[in-house]
C-alpha positions as a printed Julia matrix, in Angstrom:
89×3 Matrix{Float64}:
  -3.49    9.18   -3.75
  -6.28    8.29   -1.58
  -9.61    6.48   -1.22
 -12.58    6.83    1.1
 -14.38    4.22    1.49
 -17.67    4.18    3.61
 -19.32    0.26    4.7
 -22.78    0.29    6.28
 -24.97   -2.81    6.88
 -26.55   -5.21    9.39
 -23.46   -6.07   11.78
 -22.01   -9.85   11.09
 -18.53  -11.45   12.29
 -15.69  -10.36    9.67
 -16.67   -7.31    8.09
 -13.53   -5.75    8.56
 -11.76   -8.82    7.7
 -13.45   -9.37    4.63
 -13.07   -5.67    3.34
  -9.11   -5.43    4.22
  -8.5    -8.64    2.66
  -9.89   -7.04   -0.39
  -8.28   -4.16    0.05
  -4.67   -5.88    0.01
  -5.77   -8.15   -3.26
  -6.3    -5.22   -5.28
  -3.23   -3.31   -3.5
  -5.01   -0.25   -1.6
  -2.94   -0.04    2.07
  -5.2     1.13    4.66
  -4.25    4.05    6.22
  -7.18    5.01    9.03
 -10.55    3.06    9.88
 -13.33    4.12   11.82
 -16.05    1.5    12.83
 -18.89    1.54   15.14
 -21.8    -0.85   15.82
 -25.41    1.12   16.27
 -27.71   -1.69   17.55
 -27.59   -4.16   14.97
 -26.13   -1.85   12.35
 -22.57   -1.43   11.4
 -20.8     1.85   10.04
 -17.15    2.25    8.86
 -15.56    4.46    7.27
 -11.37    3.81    5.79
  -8.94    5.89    4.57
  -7.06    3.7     1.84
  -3.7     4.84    0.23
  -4.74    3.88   -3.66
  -0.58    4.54   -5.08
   0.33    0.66   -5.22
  -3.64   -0.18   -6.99
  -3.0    -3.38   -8.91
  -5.7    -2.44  -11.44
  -7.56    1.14  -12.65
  -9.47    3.31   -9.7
 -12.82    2.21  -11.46
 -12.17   -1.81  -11.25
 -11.15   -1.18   -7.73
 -14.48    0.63   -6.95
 -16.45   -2.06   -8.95
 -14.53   -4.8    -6.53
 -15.36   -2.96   -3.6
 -18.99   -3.45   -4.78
 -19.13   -6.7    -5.15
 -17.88   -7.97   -1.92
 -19.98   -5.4    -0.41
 -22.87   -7.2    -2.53
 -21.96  -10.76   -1.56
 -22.16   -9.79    1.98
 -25.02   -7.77    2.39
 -23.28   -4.65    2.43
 -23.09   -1.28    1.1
 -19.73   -0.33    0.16
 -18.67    2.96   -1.35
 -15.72    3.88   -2.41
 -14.68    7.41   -3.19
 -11.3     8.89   -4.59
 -10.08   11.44   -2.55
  -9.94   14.18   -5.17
 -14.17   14.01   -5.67
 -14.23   14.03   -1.69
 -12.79   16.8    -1.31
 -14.39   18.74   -3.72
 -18.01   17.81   -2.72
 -16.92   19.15    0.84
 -15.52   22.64    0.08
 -17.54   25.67    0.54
């Protein structure tokens, strides 16, 4: 199983630390990540395998929140399944 999971905020040093590091503590392996820095704005988007989550999909969504909080973030974080079936035609 896998997770999308989409960060977007005003750029700041360890971002992508802080989000991996949660990653790992809740036991999602990242598989892909994407990241980009728009001015002063920064977009990423990671591909997480979810198999090996130390807790339920929903508490690992409602972690991903709050770290996203603390920092001044936006995380999202999306199971694969709904993903793909918002993006079929």
């Amino acid at each position: 199983m896998k997770a999308v999971i989409s960060v977007t905020g005003k750029d700041g040093v360890g971002i992508v630390a802080k989000v991996s590091v949660k990653c790992a503590e809740c036991g999602a392996n990242i598989i892909d990540i994407s990241q980009t820095v728009l001015d002063e704005y920064f977009a990423m988007i990671m591909i997480a395998d979810i198999s090996a989550l130390n807790m339920t999909f929903g508490d690992f969504v409602d972690h991903m929140a709050v770290i996203g909080k603390e920092s001044g973030l936006q995380i999202h974080t999306m199971h694969e399944d709904i993903f793909n079936s918002m993006h079929k035609i």
